[in-house]
Structure formats: C-alpha cells, structure tokens
RODO-232814 format. One record per residue (C-alpha): residue in three letters; x, y, z. Coordinates in Angstrom, 3 decimals. Layout:
// RODO-232814
+-----+----------+----------+----------+
|  aa |       xx |       yy |       zz |
+-----+----------+----------+----------+
| Ala |        X |        Y |        Z |
...
+-----+----------+----------+----------+
END
This chain:
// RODO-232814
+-----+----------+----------+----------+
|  aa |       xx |       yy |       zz |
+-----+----------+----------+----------+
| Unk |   90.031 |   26.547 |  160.768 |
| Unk |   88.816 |   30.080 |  159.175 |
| Unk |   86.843 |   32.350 |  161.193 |
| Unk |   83.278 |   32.124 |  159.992 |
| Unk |   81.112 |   34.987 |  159.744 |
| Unk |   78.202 |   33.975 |  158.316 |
| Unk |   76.947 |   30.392 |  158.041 |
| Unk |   73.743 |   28.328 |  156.479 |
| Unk |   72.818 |   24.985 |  157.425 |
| Unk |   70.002 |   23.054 |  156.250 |
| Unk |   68.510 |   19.351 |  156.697 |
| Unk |   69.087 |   19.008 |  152.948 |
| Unk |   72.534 |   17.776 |  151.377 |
| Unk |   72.264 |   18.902 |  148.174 |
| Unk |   71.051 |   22.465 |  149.286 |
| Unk |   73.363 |   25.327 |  148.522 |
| Unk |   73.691 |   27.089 |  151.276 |
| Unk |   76.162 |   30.466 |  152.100 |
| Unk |   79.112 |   30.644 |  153.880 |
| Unk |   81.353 |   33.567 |  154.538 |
| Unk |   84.888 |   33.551 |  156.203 |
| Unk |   87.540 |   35.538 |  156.608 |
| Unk |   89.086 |   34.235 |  152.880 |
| Unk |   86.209 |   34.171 |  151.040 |
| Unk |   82.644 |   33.780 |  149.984 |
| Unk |   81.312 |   29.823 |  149.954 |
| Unk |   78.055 |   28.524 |  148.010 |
| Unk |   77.411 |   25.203 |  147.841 |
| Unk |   81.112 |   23.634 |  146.623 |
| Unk |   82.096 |   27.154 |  144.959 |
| Unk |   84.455 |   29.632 |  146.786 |
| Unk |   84.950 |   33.463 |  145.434 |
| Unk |   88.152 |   34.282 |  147.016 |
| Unk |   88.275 |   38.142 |  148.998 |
| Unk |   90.237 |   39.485 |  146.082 |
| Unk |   87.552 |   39.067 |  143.457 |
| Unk |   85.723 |   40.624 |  145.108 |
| Unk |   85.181 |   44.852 |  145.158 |
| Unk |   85.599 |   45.515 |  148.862 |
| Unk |   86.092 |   49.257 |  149.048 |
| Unk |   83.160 |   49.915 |  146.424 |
| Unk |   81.326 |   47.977 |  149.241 |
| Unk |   82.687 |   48.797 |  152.540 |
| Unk |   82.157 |   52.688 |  151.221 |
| Unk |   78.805 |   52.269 |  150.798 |
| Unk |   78.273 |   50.275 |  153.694 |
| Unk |   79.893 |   52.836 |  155.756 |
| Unk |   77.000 |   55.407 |  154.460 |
| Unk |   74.147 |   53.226 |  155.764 |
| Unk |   73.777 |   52.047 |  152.422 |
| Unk |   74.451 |   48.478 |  150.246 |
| Unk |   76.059 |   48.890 |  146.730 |
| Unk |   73.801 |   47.381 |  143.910 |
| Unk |   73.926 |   47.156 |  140.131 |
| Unk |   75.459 |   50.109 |  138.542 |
| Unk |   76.084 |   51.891 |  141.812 |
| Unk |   72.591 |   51.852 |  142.569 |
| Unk |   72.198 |   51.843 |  146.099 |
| Unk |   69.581 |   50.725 |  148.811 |
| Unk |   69.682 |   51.790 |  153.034 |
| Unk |   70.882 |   48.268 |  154.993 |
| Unk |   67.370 |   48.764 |  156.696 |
| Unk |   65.563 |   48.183 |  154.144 |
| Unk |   66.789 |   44.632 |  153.318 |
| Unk |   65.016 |   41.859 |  155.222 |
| Unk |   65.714 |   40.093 |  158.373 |
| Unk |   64.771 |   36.488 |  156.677 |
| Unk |   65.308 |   35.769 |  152.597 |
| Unk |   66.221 |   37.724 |  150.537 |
| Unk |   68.611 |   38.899 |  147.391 |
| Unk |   71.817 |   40.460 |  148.540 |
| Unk |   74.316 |   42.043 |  145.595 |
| Unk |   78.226 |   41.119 |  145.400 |
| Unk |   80.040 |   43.584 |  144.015 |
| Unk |   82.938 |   42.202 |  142.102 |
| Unk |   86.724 |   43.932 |  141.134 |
| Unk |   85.239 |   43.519 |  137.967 |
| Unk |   82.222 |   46.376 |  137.753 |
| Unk |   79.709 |   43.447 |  137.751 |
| Unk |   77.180 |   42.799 |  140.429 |
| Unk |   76.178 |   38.608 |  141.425 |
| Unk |   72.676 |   38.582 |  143.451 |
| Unk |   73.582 |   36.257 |  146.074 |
| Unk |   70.103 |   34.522 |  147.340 |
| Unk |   70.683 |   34.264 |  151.760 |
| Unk |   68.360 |   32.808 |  154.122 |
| Unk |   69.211 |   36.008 |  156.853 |
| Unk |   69.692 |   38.949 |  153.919 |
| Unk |   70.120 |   41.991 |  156.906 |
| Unk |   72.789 |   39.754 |  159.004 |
| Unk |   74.936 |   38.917 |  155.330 |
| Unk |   75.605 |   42.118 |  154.477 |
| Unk |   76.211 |   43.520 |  157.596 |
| Unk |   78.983 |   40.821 |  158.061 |
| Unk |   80.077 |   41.068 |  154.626 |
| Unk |   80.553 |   45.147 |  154.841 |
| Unk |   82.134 |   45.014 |  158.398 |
| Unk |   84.786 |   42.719 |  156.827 |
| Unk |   85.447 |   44.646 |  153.386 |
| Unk |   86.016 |   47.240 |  156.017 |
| Unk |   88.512 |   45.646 |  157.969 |
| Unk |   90.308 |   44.404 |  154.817 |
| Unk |   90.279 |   48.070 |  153.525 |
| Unk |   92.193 |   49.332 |  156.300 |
| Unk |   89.574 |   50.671 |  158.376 |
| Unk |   86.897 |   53.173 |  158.025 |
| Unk |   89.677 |   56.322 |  157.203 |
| Unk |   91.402 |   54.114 |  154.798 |
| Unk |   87.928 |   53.504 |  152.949 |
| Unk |   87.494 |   57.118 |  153.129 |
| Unk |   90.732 |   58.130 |  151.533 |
| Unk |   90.096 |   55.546 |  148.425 |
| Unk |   86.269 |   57.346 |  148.047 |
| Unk |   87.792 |   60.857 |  148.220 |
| Unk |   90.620 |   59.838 |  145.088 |
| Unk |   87.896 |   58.262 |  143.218 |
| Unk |   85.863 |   61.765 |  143.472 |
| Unk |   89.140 |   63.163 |  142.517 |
| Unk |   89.026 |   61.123 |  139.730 |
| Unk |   85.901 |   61.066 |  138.738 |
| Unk |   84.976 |   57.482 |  138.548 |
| Unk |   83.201 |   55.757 |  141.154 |
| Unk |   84.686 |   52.412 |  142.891 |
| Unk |   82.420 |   50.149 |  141.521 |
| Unk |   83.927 |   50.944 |  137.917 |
| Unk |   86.900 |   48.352 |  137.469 |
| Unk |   90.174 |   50.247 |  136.666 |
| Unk |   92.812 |   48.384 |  134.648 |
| Unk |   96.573 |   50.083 |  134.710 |
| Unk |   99.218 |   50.491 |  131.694 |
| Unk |  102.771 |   52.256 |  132.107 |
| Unk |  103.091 |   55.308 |  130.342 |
| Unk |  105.776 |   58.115 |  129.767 |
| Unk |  104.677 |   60.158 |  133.005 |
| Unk |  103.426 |   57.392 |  135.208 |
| Unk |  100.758 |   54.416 |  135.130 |
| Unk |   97.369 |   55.160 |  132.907 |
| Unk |   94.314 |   54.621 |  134.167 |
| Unk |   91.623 |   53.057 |  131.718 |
| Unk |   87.833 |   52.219 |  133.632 |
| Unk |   85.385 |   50.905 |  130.639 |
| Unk |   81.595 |   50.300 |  131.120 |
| Unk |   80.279 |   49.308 |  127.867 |
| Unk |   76.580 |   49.133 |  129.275 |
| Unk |   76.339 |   52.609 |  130.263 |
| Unk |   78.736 |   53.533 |  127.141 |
| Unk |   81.133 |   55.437 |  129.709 |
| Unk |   85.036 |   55.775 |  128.781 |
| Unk |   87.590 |   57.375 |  131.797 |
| Unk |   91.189 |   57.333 |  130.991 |
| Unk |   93.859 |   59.473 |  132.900 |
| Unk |   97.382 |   59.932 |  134.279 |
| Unk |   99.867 |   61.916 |  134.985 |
| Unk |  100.453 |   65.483 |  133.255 |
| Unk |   97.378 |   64.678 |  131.156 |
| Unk |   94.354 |   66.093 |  131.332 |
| Unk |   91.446 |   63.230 |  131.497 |
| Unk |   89.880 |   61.765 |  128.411 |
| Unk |   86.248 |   60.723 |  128.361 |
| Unk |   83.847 |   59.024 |  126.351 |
| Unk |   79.973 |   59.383 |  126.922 |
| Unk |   76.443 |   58.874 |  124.757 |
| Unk |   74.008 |   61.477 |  126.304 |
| Unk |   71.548 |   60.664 |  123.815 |
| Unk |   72.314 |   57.113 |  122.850 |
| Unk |   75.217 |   55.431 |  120.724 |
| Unk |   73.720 |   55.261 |  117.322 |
| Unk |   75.699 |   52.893 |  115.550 |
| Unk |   75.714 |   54.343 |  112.368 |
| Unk |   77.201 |   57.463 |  110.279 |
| Unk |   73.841 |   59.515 |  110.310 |
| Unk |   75.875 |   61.913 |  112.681 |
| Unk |   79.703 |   62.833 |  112.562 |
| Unk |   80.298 |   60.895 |  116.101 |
| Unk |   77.330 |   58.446 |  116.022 |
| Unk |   76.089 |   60.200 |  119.041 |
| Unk |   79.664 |   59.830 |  120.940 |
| Unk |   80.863 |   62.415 |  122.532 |
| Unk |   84.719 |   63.188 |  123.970 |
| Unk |   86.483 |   65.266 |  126.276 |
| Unk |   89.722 |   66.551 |  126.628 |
| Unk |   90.038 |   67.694 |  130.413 |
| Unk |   87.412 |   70.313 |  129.541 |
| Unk |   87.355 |   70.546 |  125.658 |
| Unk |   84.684 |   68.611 |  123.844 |
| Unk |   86.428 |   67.036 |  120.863 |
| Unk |   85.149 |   66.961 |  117.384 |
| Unk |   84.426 |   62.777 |  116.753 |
| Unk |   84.143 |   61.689 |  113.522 |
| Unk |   83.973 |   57.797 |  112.616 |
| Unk |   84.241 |   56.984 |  108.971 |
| Unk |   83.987 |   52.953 |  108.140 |
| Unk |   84.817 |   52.118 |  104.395 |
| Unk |   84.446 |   49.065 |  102.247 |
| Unk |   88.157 |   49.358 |  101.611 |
| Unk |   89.707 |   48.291 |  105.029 |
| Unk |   92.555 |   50.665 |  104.719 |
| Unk |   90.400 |   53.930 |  104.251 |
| Unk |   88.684 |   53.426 |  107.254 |
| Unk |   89.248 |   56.233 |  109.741 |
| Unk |   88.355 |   57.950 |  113.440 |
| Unk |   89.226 |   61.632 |  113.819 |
| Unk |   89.254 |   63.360 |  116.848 |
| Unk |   89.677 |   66.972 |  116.876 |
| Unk |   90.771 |   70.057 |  118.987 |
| Unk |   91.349 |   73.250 |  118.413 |
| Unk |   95.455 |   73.090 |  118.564 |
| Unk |   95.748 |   69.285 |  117.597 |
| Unk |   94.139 |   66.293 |  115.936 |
| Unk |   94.530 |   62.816 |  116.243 |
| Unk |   93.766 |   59.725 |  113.820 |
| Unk |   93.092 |   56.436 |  114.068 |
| Unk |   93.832 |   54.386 |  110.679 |
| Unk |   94.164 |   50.299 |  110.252 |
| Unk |   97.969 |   49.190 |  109.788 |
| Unk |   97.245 |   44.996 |  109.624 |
| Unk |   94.469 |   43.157 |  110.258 |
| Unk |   94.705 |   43.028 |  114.147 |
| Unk |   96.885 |   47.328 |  115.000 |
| Unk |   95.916 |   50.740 |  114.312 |
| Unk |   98.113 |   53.389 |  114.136 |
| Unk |   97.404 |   56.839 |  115.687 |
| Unk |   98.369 |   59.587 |  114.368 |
| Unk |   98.779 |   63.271 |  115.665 |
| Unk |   98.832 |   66.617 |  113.205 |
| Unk |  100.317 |   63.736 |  110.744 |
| Unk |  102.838 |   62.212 |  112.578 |
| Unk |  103.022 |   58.970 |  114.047 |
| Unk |  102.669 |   58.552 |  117.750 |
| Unk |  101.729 |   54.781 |  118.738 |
| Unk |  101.114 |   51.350 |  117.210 |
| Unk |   97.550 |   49.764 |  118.418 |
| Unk |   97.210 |   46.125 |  118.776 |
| Unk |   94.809 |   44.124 |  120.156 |
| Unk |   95.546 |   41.393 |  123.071 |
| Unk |   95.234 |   38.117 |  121.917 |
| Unk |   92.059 |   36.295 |  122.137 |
| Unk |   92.805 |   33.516 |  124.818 |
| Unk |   95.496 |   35.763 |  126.619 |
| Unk |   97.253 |   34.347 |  129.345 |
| Unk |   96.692 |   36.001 |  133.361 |
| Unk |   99.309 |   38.670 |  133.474 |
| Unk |   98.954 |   36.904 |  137.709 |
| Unk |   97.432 |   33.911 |  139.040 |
| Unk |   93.794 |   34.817 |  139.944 |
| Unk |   93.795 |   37.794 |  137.806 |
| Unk |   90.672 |   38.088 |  136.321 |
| Unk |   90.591 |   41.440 |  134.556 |
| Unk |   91.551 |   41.092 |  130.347 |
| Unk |   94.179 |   43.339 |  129.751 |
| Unk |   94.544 |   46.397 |  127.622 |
| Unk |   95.443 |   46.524 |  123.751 |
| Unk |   99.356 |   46.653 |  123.571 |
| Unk |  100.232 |   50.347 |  122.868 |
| Unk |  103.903 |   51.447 |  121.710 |
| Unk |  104.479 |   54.763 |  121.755 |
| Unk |  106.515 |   57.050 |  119.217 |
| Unk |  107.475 |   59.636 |  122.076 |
| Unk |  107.103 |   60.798 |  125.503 |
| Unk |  103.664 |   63.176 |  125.285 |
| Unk |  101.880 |   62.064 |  128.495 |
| Unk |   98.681 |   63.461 |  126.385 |
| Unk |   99.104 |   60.988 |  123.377 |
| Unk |   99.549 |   57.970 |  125.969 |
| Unk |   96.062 |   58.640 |  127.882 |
| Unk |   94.828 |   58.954 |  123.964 |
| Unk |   96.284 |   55.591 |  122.893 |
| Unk |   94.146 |   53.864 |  125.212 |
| Unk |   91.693 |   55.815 |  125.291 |
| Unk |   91.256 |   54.916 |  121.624 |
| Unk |   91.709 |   51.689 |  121.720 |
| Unk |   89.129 |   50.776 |  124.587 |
| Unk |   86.808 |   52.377 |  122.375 |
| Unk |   86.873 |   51.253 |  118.781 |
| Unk |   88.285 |   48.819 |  117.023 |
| Unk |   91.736 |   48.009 |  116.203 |
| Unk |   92.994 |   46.389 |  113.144 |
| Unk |   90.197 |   45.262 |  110.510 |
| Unk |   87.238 |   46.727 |  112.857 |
| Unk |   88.885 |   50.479 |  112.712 |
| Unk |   86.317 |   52.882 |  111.916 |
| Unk |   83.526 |   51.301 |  114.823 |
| Unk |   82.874 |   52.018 |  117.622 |
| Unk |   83.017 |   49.225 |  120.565 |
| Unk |   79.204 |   49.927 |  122.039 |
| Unk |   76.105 |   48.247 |  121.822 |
| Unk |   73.393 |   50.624 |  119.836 |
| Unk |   71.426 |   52.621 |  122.504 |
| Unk |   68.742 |   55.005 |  121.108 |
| Unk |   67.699 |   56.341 |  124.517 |
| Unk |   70.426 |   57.567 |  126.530 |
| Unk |   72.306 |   55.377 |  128.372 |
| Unk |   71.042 |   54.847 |  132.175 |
| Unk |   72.019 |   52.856 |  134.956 |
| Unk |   69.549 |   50.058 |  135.459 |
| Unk |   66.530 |   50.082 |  137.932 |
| Unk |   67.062 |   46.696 |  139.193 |
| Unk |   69.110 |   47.140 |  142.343 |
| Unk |   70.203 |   43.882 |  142.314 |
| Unk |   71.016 |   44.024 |  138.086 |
| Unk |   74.135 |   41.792 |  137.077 |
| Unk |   76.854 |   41.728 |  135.100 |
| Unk |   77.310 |   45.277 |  133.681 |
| Unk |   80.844 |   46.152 |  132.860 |
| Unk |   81.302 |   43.937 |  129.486 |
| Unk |   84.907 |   43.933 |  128.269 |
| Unk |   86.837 |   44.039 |  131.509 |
| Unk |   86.292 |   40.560 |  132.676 |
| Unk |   87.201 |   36.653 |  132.133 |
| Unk |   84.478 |   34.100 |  131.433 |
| Unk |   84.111 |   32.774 |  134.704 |
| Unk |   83.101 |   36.273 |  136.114 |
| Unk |   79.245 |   37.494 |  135.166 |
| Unk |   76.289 |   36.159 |  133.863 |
| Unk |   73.655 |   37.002 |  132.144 |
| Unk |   72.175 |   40.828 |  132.288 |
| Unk |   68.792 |   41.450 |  133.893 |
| Unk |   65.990 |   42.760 |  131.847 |
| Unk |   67.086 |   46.278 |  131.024 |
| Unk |   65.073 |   48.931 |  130.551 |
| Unk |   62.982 |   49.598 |  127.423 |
| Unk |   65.086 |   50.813 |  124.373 |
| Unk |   68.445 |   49.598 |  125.489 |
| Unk |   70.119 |   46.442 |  124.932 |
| Unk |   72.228 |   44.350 |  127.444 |
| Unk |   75.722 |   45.077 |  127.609 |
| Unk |   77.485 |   42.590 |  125.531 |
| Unk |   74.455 |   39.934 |  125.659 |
| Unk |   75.862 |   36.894 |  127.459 |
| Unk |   79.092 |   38.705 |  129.176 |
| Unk |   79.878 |   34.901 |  130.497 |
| Unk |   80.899 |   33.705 |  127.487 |
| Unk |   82.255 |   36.568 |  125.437 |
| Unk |   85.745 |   38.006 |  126.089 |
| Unk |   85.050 |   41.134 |  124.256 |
| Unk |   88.220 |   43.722 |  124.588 |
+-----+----------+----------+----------+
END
C-alpha cells in the first residue's frame, strides 16, 4: 500500500474525488505520475510561503481556503491544470511538503532556484536538452508569452522576446521580434516569398551574420558570413518517446558543419523559432499586438504550446484583451 497524503471520500460513486500518494496524483480513475509533474518549480515556491500558478504567477498559501477551492498543478511541461479539492489549504500544503522531499530537501530546492537565476529562466519554463560541440544545449520555449532562452557551454545566451507584440507581418524588419546575443541585440529580418526557395531570416551582428534559407520541404540550412554551418529538420509529426513516459516533443534534428559552440546555441535557437523547410521565412508565434504578458488568472492553464504531447494541457483560459491563446487548443495540436 502507498502512503497517502491527501484523500477525498464521498457518499457518491461516480464522484471524482482527489487522492495524493507518495507516486502520484489520483482523480477519479486517472493517475499523473510524480514525474510529470514540476516539483522544484513548486516546492520553490512553496518554500517562499507562496503556491506557483499560471505563468509563474504566484499567490501566499494563506490565502487559499480551508474548504473548496481551485488549486494549480504545475506540470514538467510549463503548463498549469487547476485541480478542483474539497480541503484547497491542506492539498497544497501536502503536495509542496512532498515536491520538497522528492527535490532533495529544502537546500537542494535552493540550489536548482539559484542555477535557474543563473540562467535566467524560471523553473516553471520546461527545458528540453540537445548535445552540442561544448556540452548539452539548453532550449526553454513559451510560445504564449513569445519568450525564446537557449544556452550552453562557451556560448553566450540567445534570446527571443516581443516587447511590443509579435506582429505577424513584414511592416517592420523583425515583425516586432527582438534577439540577443549574450548582450548584443541582433538585427532580425524575416523575408517570406512566393517562391519557397527565396524565402529568408537574417540575423545580424556586428562581426557575424547568420541565415536561415529552405533546403527541402521539411530542413533549413543556416548559414554563417556564407558558409554552411548546420542542416535544420523538423521532428517528425507522430515522433516516437525518446523514454517511456516522456512527454516533452523533442527538438528539430540539427547537424552541425563544425565545432563553434556559438552556431550550436543558434541552430536551435532558430529552429524553435521559425519554421523549417517550406514555412522558412515565419515566425512560430501567435500575432500579439499588445505586448506579451503573463496572464491574470492565477490558476490560467496550459501556457507553454510546443513543448508538450497531447495528453498534457487543455484548453487556455480567457486571456487578456488583445492577445490570443497560445496555440488555441494545445491538447490537440503537437505544434514544434
């Protein structure tokens, strides 16, 4: 028998009440095993007197009520599932007490918030990993919030932000996209033709430029000062789990030409942010034409579209006016 933690009963049978153990979260016949689940996002809020919401919203554990009430799960994923719990105050304390025990403790959960500071992406974000000539490559995608992170080693970061909305279109050089290079802001330039093989992305520094161009209909190749430096292709559609219960997609395949640490982080930065193949010249965001803001709902869902396998998200709550819902019905599409 598994150590329960939390428990529901009720006179009804078919009632769906909420059980959590030491393996896992139980509503009515559905388990979410521990490892879907975002426990150090979680167990570093909780540790602050806080729980973790929507977008890394937050709200003080005092504030949630002793009886009913709507409790957010963080998942691995980014997104956030409002669980409904008859005791709301007594669930969450449970449920942070044991994402701290399966972080390692309270120092443990420290040491994983002070790297993501390091970093400079919080730990609700859901980081996928890729190999790369100087060690693994970080990519962490939120296409709601239009936010882009990619690092590793002996590279400075690359990031991809909208301060004043994604437009969409070519009535600015970037489309209101904006990149950095460690701490150089890149010249962006998207250029989609009718002729598939014109189509182009530029991004420019002041010692080196890279460019995106369409090879076949599903890889890009990226160029640097002219020279070929990796071959873009996109994952398959249905891809198979690279591990059972691995619910993260994975990343575009990226073969590099050389060794530059620099052009790796590029690669995928690149391709987690516009197309590949036929779609090269777009960018892979939803038009905003406010800036880009987490949502007020504290208990919002699914928000990090493009990261995640059908089973894991739902629907978006309303967001706020001017900005559309990350990729509209994130439980069915398996965007990349």
């Amino acid at each position: 028998m598994h150590h329960t933690l939390y428990s529901e009963r009720s006179r009804n049978p078919f009632a769906r009440t909420v059980q959590l153990t030491e393996d896992g979260l139980r509503k009515g016949g559905r388990t979410t095993p521990l490892h879907e689940l975002n426990l150090a996002a979680m167990a570093e809020a909780y540790l602050r007197g806080s729980w973790l919401g929507g977008c890394g919203t937050e709200r003080p554990l005092d504030h949630l009520p002793q009886g009913p009430g709507i409790v957010p799960v963080t998942r691995i994923t980014g997104t956030t599932k409002p669980w409904k719990v008859r005791r709301a105050a007594e669930f969450a304390r449970a449920l942070g007490e044991l994402a701290v025990r399966r972080c390692g403790g309270a120092e443990q959960v420290s040491a994983l918030a002070g790297r993501a500071r390091v970093e400079g992406v919080p730990l609700w974000m859901a980081r996928r990993y890729a190999p790369g000539p100087a060690g693994p490559v970080a990519v962490a995608v939120d296409r709601r919030l239009v936010r882009v992170d990619v690092w590793g080693p002996q590279a400075p970061a690359v990031r991809l932000r909208a301060p004043h909305g994604f437009l969409g279109d070519r009535s600015a050089p970037g489309a209101g996209l904006v990149m950095t290079v460690g701490d150089v802001t890149a010249r962006l330039v998207l250029q989609k033709k009718l002729r598939k093989s014109k189509s182009r992305v530029g991004i420019q520094l002041p010692d080196r430029q890279w460019t995106l161009g369409r090879e076949n209909a599903i890889s890009s190749w990226l160029e640097r000062d002219g020279h070929r430096v990796a071959l873009l292709t996109r994952p398959p559609r249905r891809p198979t789990p690279a591990a059972p219960g691995d619910v993260l997609l994975p990343l575009a395949t990226v073969d590099l030409a050389g060794s530059d640490p620099l052009d790796a982080v590029m690669a995928h930065a690149v391709a987690v942010s516009f197309g590949l193949g036929d779609t090269t010249g777009l960018a892979r965001f939803r038009r905003t034409r406010t800036p880009p803001q987490s949502p007020s709902e504290w208990d919002g869902l699914g928000v990090a579209a493009g990261v995640y396998g059908p089973r894991h998200g739902r629907r978006c709550a309303a967001p706020p006016t001017g900005q559309t819902c990350g990729a509209g019905r994130p439980a069915l599409l398996r965007t990349r």
